[in-house]
Every structure is written in C-alpha cells, then in structure tokens.
N, C-alpha and C positions, 0 to 999 in steps of 0.2 A: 504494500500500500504506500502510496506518495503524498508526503507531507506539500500544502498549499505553503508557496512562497511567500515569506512579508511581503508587506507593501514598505513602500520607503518612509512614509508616517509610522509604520509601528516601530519599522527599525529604530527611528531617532527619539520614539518616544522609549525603548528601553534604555538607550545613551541617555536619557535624562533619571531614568531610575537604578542606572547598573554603572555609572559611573560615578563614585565619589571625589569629591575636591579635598584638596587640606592644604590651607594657606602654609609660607613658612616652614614649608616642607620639599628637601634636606636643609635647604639654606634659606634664611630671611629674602624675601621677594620671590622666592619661587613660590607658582602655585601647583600640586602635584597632582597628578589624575589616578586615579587608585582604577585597577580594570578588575580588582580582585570581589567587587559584589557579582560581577558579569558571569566569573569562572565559577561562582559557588551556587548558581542558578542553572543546572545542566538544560536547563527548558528554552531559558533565553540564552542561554553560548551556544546550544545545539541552532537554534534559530538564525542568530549573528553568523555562524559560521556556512549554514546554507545558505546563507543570505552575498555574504562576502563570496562565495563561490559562483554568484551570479556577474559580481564585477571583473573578473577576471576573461586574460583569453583562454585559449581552446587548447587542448593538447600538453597539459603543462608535464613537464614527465620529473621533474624537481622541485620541489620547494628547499630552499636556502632559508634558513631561520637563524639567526639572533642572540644570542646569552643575552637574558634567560627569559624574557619573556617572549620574545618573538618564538623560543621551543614549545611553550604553554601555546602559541595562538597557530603556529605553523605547522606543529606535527597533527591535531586535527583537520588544520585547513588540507595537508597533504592527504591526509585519509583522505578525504572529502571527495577530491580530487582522482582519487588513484593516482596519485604520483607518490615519487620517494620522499623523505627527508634530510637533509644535511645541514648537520648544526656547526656552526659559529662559534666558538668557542672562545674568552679570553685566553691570552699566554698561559702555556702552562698544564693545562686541561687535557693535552690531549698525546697518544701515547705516538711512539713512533716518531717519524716525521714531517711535520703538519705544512701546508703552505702557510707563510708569515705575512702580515702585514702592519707595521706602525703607524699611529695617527697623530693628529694632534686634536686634542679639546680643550675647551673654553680654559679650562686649567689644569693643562698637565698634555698627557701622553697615555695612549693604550696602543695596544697590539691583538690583534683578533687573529684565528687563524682557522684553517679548516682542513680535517683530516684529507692528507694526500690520496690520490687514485678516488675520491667521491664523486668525482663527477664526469662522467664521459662526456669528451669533446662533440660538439654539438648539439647539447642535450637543451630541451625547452626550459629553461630555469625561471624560477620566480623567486623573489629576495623580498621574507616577510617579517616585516617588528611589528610590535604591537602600537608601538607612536614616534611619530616623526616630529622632533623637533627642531633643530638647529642642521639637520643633515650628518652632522661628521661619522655617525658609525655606521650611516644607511649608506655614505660614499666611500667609506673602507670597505663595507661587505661588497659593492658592489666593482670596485677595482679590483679585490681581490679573489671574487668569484670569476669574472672577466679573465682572470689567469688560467684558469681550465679553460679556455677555449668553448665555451660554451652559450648556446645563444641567449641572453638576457632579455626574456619577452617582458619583462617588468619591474618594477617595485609597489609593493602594498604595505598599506597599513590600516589598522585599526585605528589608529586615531591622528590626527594631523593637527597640528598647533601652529594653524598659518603666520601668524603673527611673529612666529622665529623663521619664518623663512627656508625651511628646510629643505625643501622643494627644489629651491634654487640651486645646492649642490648636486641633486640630479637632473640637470637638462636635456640631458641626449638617450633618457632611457622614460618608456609610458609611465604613470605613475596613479595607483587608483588607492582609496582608503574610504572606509566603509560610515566614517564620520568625521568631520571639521568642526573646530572651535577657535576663534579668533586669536586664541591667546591662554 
C-alpha cells in the first residue's frame, strides 16, 4: 500500500512544530535549530523524508552524508532512495586510508574525509546535511567527493539558513532543501 504524499503546507507546517530554536546556543548571537523533535516523531521524519525524496533527481545511486547529522538525515534518505550511503567523516574516524580534505571555518580548521574505494567513478552522487549555513563543510564535502571522479547531480539539505549565504559556496552544482529560514 502507498503512502499519499504531503503537500508543501503540511511539510512546512511540521518545520514549524518539529523544529526547535535556542537563542545563544553554542555561542552568544547564535540562534541554533535543534532537528532532534523531527527525528523523535518516526511519523513526521518518515513523512519529511518521502517528502524530501520528491525534491530530488532521478537515478541517485549514492548518497554522500555529513558527520553527524547529515548520517541521521542521509542514511534514511538513501534507503529511501535505493541508493548507497557514504559517510563523511571528521579526521581520524576512519580506519585504513581515507581521502583527506582541510578546510577553513569561521574559527579554526577541520578536515573531513571519506573512506577510500567508496565511491565508483561515475557514480550519481548526492551530498546530504541536514542545514546549510555558511557553506564551508557543504564545499569541503563536495570538493572532496569531486575527487572520486564521480558525477555530483547535487547538494540537499534539510534546512537552509539563507541569511548566511551558504548557497553561495556552491554555484556550479543544483542545490534543493526541503525548508528555508531567513536566518
């Protein structure tokens, strides 16, 4: 039996009840978006995520996720999908040897990396976090997914925080998220 798709009002009316705020949260001026009401609701994450599977192209045979939430929102969305998963991992995490990438953030340096041989060359890839702010780890994943030779049919996200502009460090690749907030 086939579940009835949302419509894009119910979608954003559960973003208004499965998303919590918390001013000053890690640091004074930030305001933080908490996705953890959404994931403890399997009725409305099972929903968001047939839902999110509708924004997407066709054929994806990868999804590329994130430490640590983009794992929470991408290894369903891969299910979803029938595609694989490959995670993202900070330095360090991962055994063997990983491809590398260093970044720079607002304050400081990370390094992300993804276990070697994951991803066959040519393969439909999708590069998924759960929110896009500022860009910088969505533009490390996505440089250094880019390294497997693989076709990057996109980036997604669950939630998009136009107001940082994050968008802006991916230009040259589609880019879809299943809700916006100015800020």
């Amino acid at each position: 039996m086939s579940e009835q798709m949302a419509t894009p009002d119910e979608i954003e009316a559960l973003r208004a009840t499965h998303i919590s705020e918390y001013a000053d949260f890690p640091l004074p001026g930030v305001l933080f978006r908490d996705i953890i009401p959404l994931l403890r609701d399997a009725a409305a994450f099972r929903t968001v995520i047939r839902y999110w599977t509708s924004l997407l192209p066709d054929d994806i045979e990868y999804v590329v996720g994130t430490e640590a939430r983009g794992f929470v929102v991408g290894a369903p969305l891969a299910y979803e999908l029938g595609a694989g998963f490959v995670p993202v991992r900070k330095a360090g995490k991962l055994p063997g040897d990983p491809a590398s990438l260093s970044y720079d953030l607002e304050y400081g340096s990370a390094v992300v990396q993804i276990p070697e041989g994951s991803l066959p060359a040519g393969a439909r890839t999708l590069i998924v976090d759960d929110l896009l702010a500022t860009g910088g780890t969505a533009a490390a994943t996505l440089e250094l997914t880019r390294r497997f030779d693989v076709e990057v049919v996109g980036v997604s996200f669950l939630l998009e925080l136009e107001g940082l502009h994050g968008r802006e460090r991916l230009p040259d690749v589609p880019l879809t998220r299943v809700w916006s907030l100015p800020n």
